[in-house]
C-alpha positions as CSV (number, residue, x, y, z in Angstrom):
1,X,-104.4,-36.3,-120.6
2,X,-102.5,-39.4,-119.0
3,X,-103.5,-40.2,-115.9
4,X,-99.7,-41.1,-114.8
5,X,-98.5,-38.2,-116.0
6,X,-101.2,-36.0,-114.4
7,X,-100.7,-37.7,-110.8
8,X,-97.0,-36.4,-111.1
9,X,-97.9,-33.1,-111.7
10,X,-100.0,-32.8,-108.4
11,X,-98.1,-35.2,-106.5
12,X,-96.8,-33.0,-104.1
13,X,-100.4,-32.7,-103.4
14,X,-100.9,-29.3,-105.1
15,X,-101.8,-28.5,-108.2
16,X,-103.1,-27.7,-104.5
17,X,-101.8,-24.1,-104.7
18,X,-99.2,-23.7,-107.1
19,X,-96.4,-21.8,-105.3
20,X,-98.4,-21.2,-102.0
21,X,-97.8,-25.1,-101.5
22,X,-94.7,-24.8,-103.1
23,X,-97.6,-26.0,-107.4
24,X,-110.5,-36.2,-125.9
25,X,-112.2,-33.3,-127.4
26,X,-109.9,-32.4,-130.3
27,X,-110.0,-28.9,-132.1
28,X,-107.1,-28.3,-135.0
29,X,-106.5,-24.8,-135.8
30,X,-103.4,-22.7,-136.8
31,X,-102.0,-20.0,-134.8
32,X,-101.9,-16.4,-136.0
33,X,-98.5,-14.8,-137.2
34,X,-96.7,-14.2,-134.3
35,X,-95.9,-10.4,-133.2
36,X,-93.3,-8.6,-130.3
37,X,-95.1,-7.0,-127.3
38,X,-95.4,-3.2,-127.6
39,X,-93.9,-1.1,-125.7
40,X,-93.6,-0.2,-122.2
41,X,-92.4,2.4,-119.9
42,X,-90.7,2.1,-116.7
43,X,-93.1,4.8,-115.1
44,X,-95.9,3.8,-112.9
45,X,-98.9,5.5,-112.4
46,X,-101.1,5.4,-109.4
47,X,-104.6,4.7,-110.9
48,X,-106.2,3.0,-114.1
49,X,-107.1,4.8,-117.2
50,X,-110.6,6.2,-116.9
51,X,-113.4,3.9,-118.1
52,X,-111.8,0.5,-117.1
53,X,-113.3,0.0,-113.7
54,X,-115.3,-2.9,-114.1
55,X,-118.2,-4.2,-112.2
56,X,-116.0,-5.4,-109.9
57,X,-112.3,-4.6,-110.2
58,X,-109.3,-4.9,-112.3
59,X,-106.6,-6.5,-112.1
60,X,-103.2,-5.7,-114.7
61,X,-99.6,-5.8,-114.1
62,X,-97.1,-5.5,-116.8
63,X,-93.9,-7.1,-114.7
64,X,-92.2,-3.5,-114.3
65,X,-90.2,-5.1,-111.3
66,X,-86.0,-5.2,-111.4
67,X,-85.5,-8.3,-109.7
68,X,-87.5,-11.5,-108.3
69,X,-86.0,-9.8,-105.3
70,X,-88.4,-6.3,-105.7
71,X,-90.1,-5.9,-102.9
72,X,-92.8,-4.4,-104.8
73,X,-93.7,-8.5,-106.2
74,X,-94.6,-9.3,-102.7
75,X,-96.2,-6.2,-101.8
76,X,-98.7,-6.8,-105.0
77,X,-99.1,-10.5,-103.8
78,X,-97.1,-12.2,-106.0
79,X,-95.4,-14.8,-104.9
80,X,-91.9,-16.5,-106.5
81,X,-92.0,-20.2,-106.3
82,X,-88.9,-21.5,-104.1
83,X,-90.5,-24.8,-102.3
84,X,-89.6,-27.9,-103.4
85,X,-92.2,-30.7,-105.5
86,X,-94.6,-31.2,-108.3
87,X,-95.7,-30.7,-111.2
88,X,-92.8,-32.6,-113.0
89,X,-89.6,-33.7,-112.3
90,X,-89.6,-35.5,-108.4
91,X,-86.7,-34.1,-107.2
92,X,-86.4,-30.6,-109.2
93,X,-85.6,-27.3,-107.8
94,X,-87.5,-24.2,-107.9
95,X,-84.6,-21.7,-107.8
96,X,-86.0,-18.2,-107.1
97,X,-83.0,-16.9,-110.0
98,X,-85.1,-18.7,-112.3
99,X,-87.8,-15.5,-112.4
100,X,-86.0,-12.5,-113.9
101,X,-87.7,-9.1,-115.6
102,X,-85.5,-8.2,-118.5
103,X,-86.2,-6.3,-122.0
104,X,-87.8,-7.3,-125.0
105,X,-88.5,-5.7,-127.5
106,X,-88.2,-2.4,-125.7
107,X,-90.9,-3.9,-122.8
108,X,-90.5,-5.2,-119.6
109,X,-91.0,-8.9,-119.2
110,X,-91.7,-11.6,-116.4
111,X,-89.2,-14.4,-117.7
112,X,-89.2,-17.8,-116.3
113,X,-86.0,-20.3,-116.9
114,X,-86.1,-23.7,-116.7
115,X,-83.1,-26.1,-117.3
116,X,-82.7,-30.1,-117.2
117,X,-79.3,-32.1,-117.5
118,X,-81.2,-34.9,-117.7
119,X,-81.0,-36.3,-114.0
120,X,-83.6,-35.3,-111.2
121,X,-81.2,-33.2,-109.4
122,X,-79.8,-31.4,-112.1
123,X,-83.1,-30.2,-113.3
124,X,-85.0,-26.5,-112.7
125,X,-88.6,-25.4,-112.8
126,X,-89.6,-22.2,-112.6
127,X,-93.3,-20.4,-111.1
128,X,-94.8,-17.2,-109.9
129,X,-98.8,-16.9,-108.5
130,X,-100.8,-14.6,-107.6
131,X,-102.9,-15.0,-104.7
132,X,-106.4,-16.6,-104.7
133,X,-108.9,-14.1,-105.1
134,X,-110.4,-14.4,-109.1
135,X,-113.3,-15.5,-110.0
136,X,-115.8,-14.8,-112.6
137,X,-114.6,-12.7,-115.6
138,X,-112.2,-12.4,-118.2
139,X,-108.5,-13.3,-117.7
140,X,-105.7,-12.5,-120.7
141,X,-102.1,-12.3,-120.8
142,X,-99.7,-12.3,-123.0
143,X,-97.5,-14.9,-123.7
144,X,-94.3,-15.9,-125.4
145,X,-93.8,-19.5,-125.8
146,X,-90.5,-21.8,-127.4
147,X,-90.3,-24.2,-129.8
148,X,-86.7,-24.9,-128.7
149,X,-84.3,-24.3,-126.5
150,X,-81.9,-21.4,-125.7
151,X,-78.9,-23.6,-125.3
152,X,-78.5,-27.4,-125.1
153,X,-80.2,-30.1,-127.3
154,X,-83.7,-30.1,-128.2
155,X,-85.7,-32.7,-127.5
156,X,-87.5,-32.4,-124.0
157,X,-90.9,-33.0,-122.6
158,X,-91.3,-29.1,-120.8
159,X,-94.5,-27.4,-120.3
160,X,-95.2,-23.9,-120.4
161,X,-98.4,-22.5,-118.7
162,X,-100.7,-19.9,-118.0
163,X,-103.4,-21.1,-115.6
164,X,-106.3,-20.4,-112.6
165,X,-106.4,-22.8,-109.7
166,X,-108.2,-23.4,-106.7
167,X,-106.7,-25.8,-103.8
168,X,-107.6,-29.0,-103.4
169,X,-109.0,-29.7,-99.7
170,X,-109.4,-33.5,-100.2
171,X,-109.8,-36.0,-102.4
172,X,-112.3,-35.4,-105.1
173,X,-113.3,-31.6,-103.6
174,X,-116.2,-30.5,-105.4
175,X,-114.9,-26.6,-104.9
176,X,-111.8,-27.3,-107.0
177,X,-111.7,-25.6,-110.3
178,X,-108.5,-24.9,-112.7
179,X,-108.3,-23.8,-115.9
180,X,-105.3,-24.3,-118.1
181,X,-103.6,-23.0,-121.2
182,X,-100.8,-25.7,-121.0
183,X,-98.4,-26.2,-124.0
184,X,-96.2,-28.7,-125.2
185,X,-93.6,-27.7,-128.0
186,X,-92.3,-31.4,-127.7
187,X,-95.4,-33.0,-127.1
188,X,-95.6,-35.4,-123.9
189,X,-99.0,-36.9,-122.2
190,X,-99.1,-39.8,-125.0
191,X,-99.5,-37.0,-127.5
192,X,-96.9,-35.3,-130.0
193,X,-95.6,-32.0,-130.2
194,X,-96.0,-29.2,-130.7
195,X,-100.0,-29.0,-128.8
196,X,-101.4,-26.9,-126.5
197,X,-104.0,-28.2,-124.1
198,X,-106.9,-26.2,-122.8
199,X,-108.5,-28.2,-119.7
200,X,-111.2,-27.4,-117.6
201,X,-111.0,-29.5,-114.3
202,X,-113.9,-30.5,-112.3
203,X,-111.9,-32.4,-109.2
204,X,-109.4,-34.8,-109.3
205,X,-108.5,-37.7,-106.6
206,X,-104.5,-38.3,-106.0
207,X,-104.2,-41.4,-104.9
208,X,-105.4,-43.4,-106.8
209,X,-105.3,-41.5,-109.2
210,X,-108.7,-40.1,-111.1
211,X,-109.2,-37.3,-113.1
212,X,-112.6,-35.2,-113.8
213,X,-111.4,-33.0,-116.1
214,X,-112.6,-32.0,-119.5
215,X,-109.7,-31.1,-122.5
216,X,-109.5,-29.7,-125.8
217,X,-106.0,-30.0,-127.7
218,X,-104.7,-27.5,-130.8
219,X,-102.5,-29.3,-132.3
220,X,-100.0,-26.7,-134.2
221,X,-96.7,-24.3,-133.5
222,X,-98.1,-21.6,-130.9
223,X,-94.1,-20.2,-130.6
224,X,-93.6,-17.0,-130.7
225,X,-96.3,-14.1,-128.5
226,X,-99.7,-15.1,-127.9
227,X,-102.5,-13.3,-126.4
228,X,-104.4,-15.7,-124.3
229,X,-107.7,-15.1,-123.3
230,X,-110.3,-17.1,-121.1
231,X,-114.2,-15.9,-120.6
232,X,-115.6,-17.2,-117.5
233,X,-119.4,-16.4,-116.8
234,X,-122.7,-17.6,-117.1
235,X,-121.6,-21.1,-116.7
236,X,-119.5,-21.2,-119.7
237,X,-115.8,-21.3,-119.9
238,X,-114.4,-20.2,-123.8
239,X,-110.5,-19.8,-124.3
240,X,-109.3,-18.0,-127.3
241,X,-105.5,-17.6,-128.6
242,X,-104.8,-14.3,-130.4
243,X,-108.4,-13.6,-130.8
244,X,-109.8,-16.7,-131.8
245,X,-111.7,-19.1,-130.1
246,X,-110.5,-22.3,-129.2
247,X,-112.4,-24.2,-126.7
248,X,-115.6,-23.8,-125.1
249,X,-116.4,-26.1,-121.7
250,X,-119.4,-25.8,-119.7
251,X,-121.4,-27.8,-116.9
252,X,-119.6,-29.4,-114.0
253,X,-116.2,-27.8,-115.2
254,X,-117.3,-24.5,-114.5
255,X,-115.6,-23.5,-111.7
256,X,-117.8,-22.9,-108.0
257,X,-114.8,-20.8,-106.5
258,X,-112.4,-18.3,-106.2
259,X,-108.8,-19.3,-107.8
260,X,-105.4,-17.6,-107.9
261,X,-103.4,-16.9,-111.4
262,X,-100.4,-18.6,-112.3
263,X,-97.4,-18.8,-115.1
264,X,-95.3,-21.7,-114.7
265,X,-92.6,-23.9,-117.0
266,X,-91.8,-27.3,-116.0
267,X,-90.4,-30.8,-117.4
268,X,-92.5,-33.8,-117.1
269,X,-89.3,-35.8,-117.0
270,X,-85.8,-35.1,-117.0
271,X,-85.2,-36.6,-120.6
272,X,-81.8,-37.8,-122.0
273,X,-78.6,-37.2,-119.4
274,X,-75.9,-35.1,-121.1
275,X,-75.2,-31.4,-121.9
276,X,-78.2,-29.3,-119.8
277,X,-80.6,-27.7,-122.2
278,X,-82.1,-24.2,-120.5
279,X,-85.9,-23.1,-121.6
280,X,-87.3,-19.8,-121.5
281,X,-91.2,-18.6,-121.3
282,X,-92.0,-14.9,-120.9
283,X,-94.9,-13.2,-120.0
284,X,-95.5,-9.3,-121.1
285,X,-98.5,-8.5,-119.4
286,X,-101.3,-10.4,-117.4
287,X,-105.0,-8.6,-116.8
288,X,-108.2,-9.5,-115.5
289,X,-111.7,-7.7,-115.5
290,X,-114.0,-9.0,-112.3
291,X,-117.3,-9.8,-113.8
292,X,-117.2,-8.8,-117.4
293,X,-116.4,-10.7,-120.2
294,X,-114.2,-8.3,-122.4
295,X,-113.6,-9.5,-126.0
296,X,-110.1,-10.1,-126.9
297,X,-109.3,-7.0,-129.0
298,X,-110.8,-5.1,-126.3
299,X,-108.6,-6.6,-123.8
300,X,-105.4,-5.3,-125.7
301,X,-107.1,-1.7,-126.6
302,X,-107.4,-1.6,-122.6
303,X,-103.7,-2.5,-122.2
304,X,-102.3,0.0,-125.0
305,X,-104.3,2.5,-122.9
306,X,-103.2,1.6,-119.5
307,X,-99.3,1.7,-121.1
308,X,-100.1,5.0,-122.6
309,X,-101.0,6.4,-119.2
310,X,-97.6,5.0,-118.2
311,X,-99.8,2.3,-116.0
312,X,-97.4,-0.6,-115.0
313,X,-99.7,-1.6,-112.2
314,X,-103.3,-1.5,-111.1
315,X,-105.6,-3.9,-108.6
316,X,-108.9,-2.9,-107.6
317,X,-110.2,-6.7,-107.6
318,X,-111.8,-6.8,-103.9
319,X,-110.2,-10.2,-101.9
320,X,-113.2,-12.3,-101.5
């Protein structure tokens, strides 16, 4: 990806960690039909569904909260972004309002807002992270990405994301590791819309800027719910979207340490000036299995389960 472009998303020296701070190879393949997120109810239940400890822990949540306000978010370790700086616009606020849980399709969802007039002050990002304590394994969630905006003009470069991340101690760390589902509707990074970019970072060095990264781009309409799922063990990193794989990365990029899990949406710039355009992303469920690498259909046949149990919530991943 662009190097300038890449310097503004960590300039606030993050990437670091996203909201604790405050935050080619070239595969072409279509998208699945997109689907609605099943069901969930508002029920919680104190334990997982028998047979899903892992070798290690698991981690799900399935954003049954009433507010960014619930006091259950930072209880669980979440934490909503309100610090001001990168990635994106210099300037931009990080309004906690921005992270709401409404319905849809009869589930709960984590919904992130981002809006832009087109000036640096009029624009909004929006974040919530988990704290840093993943590691090998298989991460999913469940994602519903936009083609177009709510309200307002289409037209801008925004980002919607679903990523790991470790901080960044100094220049060129060699424990950094992040790994990104990252997608574009309107393209940006020198490249045209829609994409998605899966990246597997090495290190990177702010100033000047250098990148160590390794990417793979889909280049094709991912709107509507995706399941996204990345397999991190025995030194391989493979991503898949709605079951299928779409990247593979190995060597150097494989991460060394533990990382934290993060959904974000963002503008790389503020675009034209005029009428403000508002963005949504929403999440219906995230989940994570310590140490095994659990197939994609697998991954939703556990979550149907834990939602037929009436699980909202579970964490048995150890803090390392």
């Amino acid at each position: 990806m662009a190097a300038e472009t890449r310097a503004t998303a960590r300039r606030w020296a993050r990437r670091l960690t996203p909201a604790l701070l405050a935050t080619a190879l070239v595969a072409v393949a279509a998208p699945v039909a997109a689907a609605s997120p099943s069901p969930s109810p508002e029920g919680e239940a104190p334990a997982a569904p028998a047979g899903h400890t892992a070798n290690g822990g698991v981690f799900f949540d399935d954003f049954s909260y009433f507010s960014s306000s619930d006091p259950r978010i930072a209880a669980r370790k979440w934490t909503v972004r309100t610090t001001p700086g990168g990635p994106g616009v210099q300037g931009a606020s990080w309004p906690k309002r921005n992270v709401t849980f409404p319905h849809s399709s009869g589930s709960k969802v984590m919904q992130l807002k981002s809006r832009t007039d087109g000036t640096n002050a009029g624009t909004e990002h929006a974040e919530m992270v988990h704290q840093r304590k993943f590691f090998e394994g298989t991460y999913a969630a469940r994602v519903r990405f936009s083609d177009a905006p709510v309200s307002g003009a289409d037209g801008d470069e925004v980002v919607q994301t679903f990523f790991t991340i470790t901080p960044l101690a100094q220049d060129n760390d060699p424990d950094y590791g992040e790994l990104d589902f990252e997608y574009l509707p309107n393209g940006g990074w020198t490249t045209p819309g829609p994409i998605m970019h899966l990246t597997s970072w090495e290190t990177y060095q702010l100033e000047p800027w250098d990148a160590d990264n390794v990417s793979t781009t889909v280049s094709a309409s991912h709107a509507g719910w995706r399941t996204l799922v990345i397999h991190v063990s025995g030194g391989v990193i493979r991503y898949y979207i709605d079951g299928a794989q779409v990247a593979e990365h190995s060597g150097k990029f494989y991460p060394e340490t533990p990382m934290s899990i993060n959904f974000n949406q963002w503008f790389i710039k503020p675009g034209e000036p005029g009428r403000k355009r508002t963005w949504l992303q929403q999440v219906d469920w995230v989940y994570h299995s310590k140490n095994e690498v659990v197939a994609p259909a697998d991954v939703s046949a556990r979550v149907n389960s834990y939602r037929a149990s009436r699980t909202t919530f579970t964490d048995t991943v150890p803090n390392p």
